[in-house]
C-alpha positions in Angstrom: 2.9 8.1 -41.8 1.0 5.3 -40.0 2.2 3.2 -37.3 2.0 -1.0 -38.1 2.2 -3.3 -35.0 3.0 -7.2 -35.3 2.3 -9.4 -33.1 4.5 -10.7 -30.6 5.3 -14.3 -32.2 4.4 -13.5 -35.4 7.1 -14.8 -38.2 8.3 -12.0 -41.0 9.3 -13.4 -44.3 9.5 -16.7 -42.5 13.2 -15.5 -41.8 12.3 -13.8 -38.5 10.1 -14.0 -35.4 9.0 -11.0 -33.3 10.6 -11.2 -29.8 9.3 -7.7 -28.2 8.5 -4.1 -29.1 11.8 -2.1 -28.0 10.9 1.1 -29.7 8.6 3.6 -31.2 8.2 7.2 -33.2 7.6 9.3 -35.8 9.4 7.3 -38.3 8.1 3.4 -37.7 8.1 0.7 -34.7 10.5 -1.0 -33.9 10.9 -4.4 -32.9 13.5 -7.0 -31.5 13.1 -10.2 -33.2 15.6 -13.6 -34.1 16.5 -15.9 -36.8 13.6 -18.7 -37.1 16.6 -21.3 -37.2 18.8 -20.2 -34.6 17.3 -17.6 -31.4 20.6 -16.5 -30.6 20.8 -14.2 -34.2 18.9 -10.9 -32.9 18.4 -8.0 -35.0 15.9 -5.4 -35.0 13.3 -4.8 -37.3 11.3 -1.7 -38.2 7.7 -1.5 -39.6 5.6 1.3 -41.1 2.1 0.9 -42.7 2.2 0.8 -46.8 1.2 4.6 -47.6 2.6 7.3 -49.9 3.9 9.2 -47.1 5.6 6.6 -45.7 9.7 7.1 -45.0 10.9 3.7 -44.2 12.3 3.5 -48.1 14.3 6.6 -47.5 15.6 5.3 -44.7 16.7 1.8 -45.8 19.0 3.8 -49.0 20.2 5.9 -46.5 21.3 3.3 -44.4 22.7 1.5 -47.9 24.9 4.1 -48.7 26.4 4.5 -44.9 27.0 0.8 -44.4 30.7 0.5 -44.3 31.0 3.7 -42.6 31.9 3.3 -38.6 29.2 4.1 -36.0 26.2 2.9 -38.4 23.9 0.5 -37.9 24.0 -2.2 -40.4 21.4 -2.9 -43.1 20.1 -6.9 -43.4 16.9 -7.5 -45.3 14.2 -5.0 -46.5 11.1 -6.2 -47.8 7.4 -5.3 -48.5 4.1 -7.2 -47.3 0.2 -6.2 -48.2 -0.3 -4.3 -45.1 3.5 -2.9 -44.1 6.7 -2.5 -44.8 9.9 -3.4 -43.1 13.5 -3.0 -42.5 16.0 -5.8 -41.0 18.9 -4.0 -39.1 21.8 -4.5 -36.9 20.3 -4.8 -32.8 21.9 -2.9 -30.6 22.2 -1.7 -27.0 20.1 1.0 -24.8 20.5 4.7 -25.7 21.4 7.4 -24.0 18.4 7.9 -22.0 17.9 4.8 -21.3 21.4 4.5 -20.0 20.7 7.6 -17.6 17.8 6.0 -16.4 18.2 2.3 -15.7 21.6 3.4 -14.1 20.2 6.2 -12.0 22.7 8.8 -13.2 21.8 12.6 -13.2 24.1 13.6 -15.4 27.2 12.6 -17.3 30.6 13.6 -15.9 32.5 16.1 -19.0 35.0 13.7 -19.7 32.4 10.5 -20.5 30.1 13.2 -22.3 33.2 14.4 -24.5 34.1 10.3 -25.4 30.4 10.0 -26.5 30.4 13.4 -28.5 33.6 12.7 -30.3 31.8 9.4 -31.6 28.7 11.2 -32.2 30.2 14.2 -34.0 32.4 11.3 -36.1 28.5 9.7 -37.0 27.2 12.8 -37.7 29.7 13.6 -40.1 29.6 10.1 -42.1 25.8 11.3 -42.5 26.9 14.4 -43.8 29.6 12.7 -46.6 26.8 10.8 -48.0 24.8 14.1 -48.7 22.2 13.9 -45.8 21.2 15.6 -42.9 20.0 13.9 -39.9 17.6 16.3 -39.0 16.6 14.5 -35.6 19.9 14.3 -33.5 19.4 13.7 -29.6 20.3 11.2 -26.9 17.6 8.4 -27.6 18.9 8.3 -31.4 22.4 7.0 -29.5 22.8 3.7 -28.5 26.0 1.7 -27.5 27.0 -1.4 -29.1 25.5 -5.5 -27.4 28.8 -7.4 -27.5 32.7 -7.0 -27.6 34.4 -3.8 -28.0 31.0 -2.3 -29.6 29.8 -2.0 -26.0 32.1 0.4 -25.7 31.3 2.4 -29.1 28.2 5.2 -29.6 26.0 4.5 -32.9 23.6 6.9 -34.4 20.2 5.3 -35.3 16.7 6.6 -37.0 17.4 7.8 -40.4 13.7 8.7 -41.1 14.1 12.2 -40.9 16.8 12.6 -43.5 16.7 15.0 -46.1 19.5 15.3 -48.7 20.9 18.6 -48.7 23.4 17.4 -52.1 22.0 17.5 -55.2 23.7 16.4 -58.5 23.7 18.3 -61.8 25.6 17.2 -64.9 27.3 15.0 -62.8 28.5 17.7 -60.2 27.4 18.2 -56.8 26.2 21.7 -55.2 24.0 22.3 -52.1 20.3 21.9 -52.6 19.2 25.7 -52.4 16.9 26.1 -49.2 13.2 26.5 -49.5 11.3 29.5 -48.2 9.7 27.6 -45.3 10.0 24.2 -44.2 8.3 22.2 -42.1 9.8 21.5 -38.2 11.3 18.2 -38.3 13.3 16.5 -35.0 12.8 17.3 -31.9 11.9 20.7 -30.7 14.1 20.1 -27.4 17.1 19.7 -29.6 16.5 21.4 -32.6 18.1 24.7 -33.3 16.5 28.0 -33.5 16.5 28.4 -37.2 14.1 25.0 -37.1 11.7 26.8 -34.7 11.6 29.4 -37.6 11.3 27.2 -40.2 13.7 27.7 -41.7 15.6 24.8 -44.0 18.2 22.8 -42.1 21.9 22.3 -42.9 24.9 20.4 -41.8 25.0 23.3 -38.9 21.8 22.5 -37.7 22.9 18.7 -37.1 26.2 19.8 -34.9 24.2 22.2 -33.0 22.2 20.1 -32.1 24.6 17.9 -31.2 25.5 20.7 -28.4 22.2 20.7 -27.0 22.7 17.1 -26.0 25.7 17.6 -24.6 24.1 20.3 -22.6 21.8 17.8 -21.4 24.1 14.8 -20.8 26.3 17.6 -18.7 23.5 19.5 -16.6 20.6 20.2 -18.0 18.5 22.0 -20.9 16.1 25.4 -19.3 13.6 24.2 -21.6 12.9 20.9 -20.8 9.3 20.2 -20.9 8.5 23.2 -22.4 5.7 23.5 -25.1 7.5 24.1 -28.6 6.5 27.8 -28.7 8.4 28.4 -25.3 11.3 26.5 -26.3 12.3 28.4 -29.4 11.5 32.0 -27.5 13.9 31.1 -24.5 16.6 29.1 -27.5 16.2 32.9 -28.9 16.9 34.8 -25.4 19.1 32.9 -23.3 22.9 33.8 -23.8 25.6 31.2 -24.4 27.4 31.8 -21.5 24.3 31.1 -19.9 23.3 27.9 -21.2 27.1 26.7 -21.1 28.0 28.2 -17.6 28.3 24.4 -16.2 29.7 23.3 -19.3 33.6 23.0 -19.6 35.1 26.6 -21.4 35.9 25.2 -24.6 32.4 24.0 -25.6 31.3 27.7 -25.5 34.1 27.4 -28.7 32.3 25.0 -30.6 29.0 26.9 -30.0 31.0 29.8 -31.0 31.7 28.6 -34.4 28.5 26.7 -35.2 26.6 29.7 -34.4 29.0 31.5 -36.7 27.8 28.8 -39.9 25.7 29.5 -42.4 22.6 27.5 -43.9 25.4 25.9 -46.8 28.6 26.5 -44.7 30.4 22.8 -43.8 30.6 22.5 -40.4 34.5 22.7 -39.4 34.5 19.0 -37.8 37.8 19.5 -37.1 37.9 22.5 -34.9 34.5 20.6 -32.9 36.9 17.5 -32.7 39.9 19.2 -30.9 37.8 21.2 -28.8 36.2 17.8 -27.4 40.2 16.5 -27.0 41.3 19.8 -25.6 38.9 19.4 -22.7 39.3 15.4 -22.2 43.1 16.2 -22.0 42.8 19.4 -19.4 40.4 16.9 -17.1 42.9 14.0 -17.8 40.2 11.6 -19.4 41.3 8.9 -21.7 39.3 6.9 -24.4 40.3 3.6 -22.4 38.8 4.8 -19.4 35.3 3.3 -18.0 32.5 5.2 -19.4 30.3 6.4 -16.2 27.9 3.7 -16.6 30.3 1.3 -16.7 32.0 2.8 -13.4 28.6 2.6 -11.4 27.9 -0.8 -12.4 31.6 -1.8 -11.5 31.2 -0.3 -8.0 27.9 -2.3 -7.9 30.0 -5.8 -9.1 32.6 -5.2 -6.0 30.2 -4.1 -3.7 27.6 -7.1 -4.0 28.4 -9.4 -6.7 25.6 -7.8 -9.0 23.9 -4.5 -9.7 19.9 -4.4 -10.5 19.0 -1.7 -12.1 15.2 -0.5 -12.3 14.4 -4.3 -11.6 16.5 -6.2 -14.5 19.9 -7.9 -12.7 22.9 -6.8 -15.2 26.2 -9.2 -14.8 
């Protein structure tokens, strides 16, 4: 798939006007941009160059079929020009690396990665119910929410790498069978071993990956920076004890059981879910409680009025 800049400026079906470029990948760039009639309507807008390979079609039916479904981004407006296609969607905040960064936070305490894993593991699912795999779960695909109480929910973004792992025949559903080999889609830092393999990826392969950014958020991955090759041997090696020994005792639970799942299995969201509780409730964290950017930029507030972070003042 080919990448397609627009200029910054530059009206899109005389609805929108490009503002800045906030993002790019695999999958398209991304842009922020506002209504022509009224600059305080943002939304954010995704291109990829017309070719038969491109994904962004996928993406916007995906997105159709999740969008009353909590922790989604929104679909607006899709359309089609000579040169590109685009998708109109709901703007929202930084991700999670972003976050980590502008706020100069390490790591995540347990209790704030738990709140953002619950919400994850909830978006995850909704993917699931649809018939889809993500296929590219990790921290920059989670962003929080621009204004109200959404600045205080987690939203899972990027649908290009979908694949639909239900299949309907005679009007009932079974799992698509998996193919020999498959290519490695997502992100080798996140992916699970099976991906490094090649082999197909299920519903497992979503939540497991969903561990490996927790790992992260918590302490850190040992493969970080690796090439891919490297990765998947020490993925293959290291113990889960080991990679979990910072990690609170009940996530080596959840690892347990996904490791446990089979290529059709269904994840038991459930068990994940009150894992994530049990250990919020032992370290006496509650869903009300300040996430721990919002602490930090709170201490900044009382301290000196305002907090800048890498060079932008936040209020």
């Amino acid at each position: 798939m080919d990448i397609y800049d627009l200029d910054i400026g530059k009206p899109v079906n005389k609805k929108w006007v490009v503002e800045a470029k906030v993002g790019e990948g695999a999958c398209g760039v991304v842009y922020r941009v506002h209504d022509v009639e009224n600059k305080k309507i943002k939304a954010a807008l995704k291109t990829e160059a017309n070719d038969e390979n491109g994904v962004l079609r996928k993406e916007a039916n995906v997105i159709k079929q999740l969008q009353l479904r909590k922790h989604m981004v929104r679909l607006i407006h899709c359309g089609k020009r000579e040169q590109y296609s685009y998708i109109v969607m709901t703007l929202y905040g930084k991700n999670l690396n972003q976050i980590k960064k502008d706020y100069e936070l390490k790591n995540f305490t347990h209790g704030c990665v738990c709140k953002i894993a619950i919400q994850a593991l909830y978006a995850i699912k909704q993917v699931h119910e649809v018939g889809y795999i993500h296929r590219d779960v990790k921290p920059s695909n989670m962003v929080i929410g621009r204004q109200g109480m959404e600045k205080r929910m987690v939203f899972l973004i990027d649908f290009g790498m979908c694949r639909a792992y239900a299949v309907w025949e005679g009007g009932v559903a079974r799992h698509r069978k998996a193919r020999e080999k498959a290519l490695l889609r997502g992100t080798a830092r996140y992916c699970s071993p099976q991906v490094h393999s090649r082999q197909e990826q299920g519903r497992r392969d979503d939540v497991w990956a969903l561990v490996y950014v927790m790992v992260e958020l918590a302490d850190k991955l040992p493969w970080t920076g690796k090439k891919e090759p490297e990765t998947a041997k020490m993925k293959q090696e290291i113990t889960d004890e080991k990679l979990l020994e910072h990690c609170p005792s009940e996530w080596l639970d959840i690892f347990t059981h996904i490791r446990n799942l089979t290529y059709e299995d269904r994840p038991n969201y459930r068990l994940i879910y009150d894992k994530l509780l049990a250990t919020m409730t032992r370290l006496k964290t509650t869903f009300t409680d300040l996430y721990d950017w919002e602490s930090r930029l709170a201490l900044y507030i009382a301290a000196n009025g305002r907090y800048f972070a890498t060079g932008r003042t936040c209020y």
